[in-house]
VEXKE-591443 format. One record per residue: residue in one letter; x, y, z of N, C-alpha, C in turn. Coordinates in steps of 0.2 Angstrom, whole numbers, plus 5000, padded with zeros to 4 digits. Layout:
// VEXKE-591443
AXYZXYZXYZ ...
//
This chain:
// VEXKE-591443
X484451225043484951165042485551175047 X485551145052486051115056486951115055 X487351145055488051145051488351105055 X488851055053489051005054489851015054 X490251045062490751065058491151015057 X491250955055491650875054491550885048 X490950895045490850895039490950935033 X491151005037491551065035492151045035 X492251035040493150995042493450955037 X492850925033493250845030493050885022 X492550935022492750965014493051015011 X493451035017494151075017494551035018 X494750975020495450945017495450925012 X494650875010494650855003494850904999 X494450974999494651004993495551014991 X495851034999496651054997496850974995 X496850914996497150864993497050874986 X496450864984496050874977496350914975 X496550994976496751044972497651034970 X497850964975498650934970498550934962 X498050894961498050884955498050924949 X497751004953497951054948498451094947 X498851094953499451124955499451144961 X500251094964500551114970500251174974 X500151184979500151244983500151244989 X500251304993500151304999499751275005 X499151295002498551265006498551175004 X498851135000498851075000499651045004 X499951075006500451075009500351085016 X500051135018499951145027499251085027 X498851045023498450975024498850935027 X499350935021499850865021500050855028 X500450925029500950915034500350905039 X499850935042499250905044499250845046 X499050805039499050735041499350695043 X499950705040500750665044500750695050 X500750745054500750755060500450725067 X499850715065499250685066499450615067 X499550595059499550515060500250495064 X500850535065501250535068501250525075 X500850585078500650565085500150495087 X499650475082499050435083499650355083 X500250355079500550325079500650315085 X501350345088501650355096501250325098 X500550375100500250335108499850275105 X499850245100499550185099500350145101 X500850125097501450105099501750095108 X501650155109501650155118501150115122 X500550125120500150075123500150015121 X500349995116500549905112500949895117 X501549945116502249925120502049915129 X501549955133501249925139500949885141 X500249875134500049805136500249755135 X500849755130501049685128501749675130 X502249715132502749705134502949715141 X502549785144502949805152502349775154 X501849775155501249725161501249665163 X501649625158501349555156502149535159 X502549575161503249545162503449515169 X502749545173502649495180502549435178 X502449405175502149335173502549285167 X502949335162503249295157503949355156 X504449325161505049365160505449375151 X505049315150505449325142505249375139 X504849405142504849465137505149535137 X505649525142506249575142506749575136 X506749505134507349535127506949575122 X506449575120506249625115506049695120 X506049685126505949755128506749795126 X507349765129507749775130508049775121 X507849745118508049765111507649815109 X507149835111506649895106507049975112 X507249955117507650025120508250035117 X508649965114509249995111509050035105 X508650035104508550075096508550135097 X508450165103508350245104508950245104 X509450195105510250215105510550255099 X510150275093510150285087510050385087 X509850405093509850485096510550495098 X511050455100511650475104512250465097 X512650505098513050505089513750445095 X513750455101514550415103514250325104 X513450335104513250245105512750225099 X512750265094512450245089512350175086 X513050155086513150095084512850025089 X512550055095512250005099511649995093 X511350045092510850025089510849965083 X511349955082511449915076511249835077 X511149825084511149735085510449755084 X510149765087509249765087509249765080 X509449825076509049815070509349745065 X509849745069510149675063509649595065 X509349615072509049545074508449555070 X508249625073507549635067507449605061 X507849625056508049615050508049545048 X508349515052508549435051507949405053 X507349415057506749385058506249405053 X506349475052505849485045506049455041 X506549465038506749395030506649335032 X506749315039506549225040505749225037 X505549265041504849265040504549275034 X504549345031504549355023504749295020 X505249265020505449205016504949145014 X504649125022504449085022503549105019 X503449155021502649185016502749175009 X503349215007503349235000503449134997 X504049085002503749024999503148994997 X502848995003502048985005501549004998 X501549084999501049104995501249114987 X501949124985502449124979502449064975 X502349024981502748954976502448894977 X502148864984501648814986501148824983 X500548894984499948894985499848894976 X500348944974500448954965500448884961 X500948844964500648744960500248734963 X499848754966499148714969498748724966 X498648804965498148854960498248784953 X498948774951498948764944498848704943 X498948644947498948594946497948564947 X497948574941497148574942496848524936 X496448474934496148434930496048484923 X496448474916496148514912495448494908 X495148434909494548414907494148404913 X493648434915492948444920492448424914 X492348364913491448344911490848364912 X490948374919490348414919490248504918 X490748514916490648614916491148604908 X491048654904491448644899491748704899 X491348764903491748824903492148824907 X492048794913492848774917493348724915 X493248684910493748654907494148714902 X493648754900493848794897494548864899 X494348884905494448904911495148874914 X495348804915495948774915496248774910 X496248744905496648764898496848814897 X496248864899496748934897497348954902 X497148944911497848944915498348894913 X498248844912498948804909499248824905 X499248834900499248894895499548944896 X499248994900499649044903500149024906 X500148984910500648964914501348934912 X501448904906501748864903502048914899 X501948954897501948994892502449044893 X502149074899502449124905503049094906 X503049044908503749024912504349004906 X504248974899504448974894504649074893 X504449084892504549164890505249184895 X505449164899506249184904506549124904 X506449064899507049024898507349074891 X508049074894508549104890509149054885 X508949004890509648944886509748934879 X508948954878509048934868508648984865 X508549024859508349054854507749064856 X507249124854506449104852506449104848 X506349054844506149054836505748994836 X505348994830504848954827504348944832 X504348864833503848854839503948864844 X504548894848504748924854504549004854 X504649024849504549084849503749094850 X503449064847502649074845502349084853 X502649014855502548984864502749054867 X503249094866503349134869502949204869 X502949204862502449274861501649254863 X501449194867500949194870500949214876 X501649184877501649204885501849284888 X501949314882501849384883501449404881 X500749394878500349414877499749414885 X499949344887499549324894499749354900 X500449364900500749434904500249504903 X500649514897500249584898499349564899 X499049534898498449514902498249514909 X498749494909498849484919499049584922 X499449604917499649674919499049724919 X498749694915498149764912497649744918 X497549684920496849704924497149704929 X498049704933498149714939498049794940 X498249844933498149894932497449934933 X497049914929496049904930496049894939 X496549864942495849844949496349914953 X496949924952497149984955496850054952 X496550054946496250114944495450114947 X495150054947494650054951494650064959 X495250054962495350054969495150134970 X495650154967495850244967495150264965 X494850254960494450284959493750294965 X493750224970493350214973493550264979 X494250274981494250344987494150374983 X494150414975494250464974493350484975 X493050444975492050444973491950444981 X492350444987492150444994492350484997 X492850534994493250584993492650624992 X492350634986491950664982491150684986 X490950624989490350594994490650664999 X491150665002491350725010491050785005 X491150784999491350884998490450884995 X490050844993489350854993488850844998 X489050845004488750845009488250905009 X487650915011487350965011487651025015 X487851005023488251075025488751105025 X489051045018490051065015489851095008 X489351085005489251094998489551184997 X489451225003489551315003490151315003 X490551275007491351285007491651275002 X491451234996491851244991491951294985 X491851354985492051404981492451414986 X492151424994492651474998493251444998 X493451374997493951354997494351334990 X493851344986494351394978494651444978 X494351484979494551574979495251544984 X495151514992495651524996496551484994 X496251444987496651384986497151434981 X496651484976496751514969497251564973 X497051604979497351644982498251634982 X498151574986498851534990499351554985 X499051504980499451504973499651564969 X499151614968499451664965499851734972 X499951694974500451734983501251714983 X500951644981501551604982502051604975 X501451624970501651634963502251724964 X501851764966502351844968502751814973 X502851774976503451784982503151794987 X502451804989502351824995502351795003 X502351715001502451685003502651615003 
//
């Protein structure tokens, strides 16, 4: 059988991630620092070359593209302690474009797309499961949004209204809950896929024993 070293490669970092869960240690620490180093560099020269193709080649042909050049240089102004404060116009332009921006999505997707979603026929004649299906989001919906009017009491048939609408909540929480516990679990099962690989499946004691090591090293002080 053929040894595969990528595939060794990739069931020695699984295991040091994996082995957080049972305690902190050394060997899951030089991974980490590892992969933030890595993904640091892989950043940079991705960023650089964005920055070349999109900004310094193209500025024969579209001068406007100096003011973000010249605003993405003031940022480095943030290394000198006497012009620090240059850096503060770029980031405050920044700033002020991502909330225009931001604003106008969280409008869009928050608050337009959300009545559109809602404003829907509660009787469909021909489906009764999907009449069914409306009813219930108007319903939640109604319910929900009664549930943070503060002006008056919840009692009697406001209160009931409302204790629906916390019921539907929590509905809405549990299965946003479920699909992040299903996301995770699906790296953790592709995670799992690297370290039974046929040419990784030997590394893992050897990367027990080296894990179990660390830990009781670091547990004496010895490192």
């Amino acid at each position: 059988m053929a040894i595969d070293a990528y595939e060794i490669l990739a069931v020695v970092f699984a295991m040091a991630i994996l082995s957080w869960t049972f305690k902190p240690n050394p060997v899951h620490r030089i991974v980490e620092s590892l992969y933030v180093g890595f993904n640091a560099g892989y950043l940079l020269v991705t960023n650089m070359r964005t920055a070349y193709f999109s900004g310094i080649q193209p500025l024969a042909t579209n001068v406007i593209l100096m003011i973000p050049l010249i605003l993405g240089i003031l940022m480095y102004a943030r290394l000198s302690k006497k012009y620090a404060y240059v850096s503060n116009y770029p980031i405050a332009f920044l700033t002020a474009i991502g909330l225009a921006v931001a604003t106008r999505s969280i409008i869009q997707a928050d608050v337009v797309e959300q009545i559109k979603s809602t404003a829907i026929p509660l009787i469909v004649p021909t489906s009764g499961l999907e009449t069914l299906g409306n009813i219930v989001i108007a319903i939640s919906v109604v319910s929900s949004i009664f549930y943070f009017t503060y002006a008056t009491e919840h009692t009697g048939a406001k209160g009931i209204l409302a204790k629906i609408g916390i019921a539907m909540m929590m509905v809405g929480f549990g299965a946003n809950a479920a699909n992040i516990l299903l996301s995770r679990s699906a790296r953790t099962i592709t995670m799992l896929g690297y370290i039974m690989v046929p040419s990784g499946i030997y590394v893992v004691p050897i990367m027990i024993v080296i894990i179990a090591l660390s830990i009781y090293a670091e547990k004496k002080g010895y490192i």
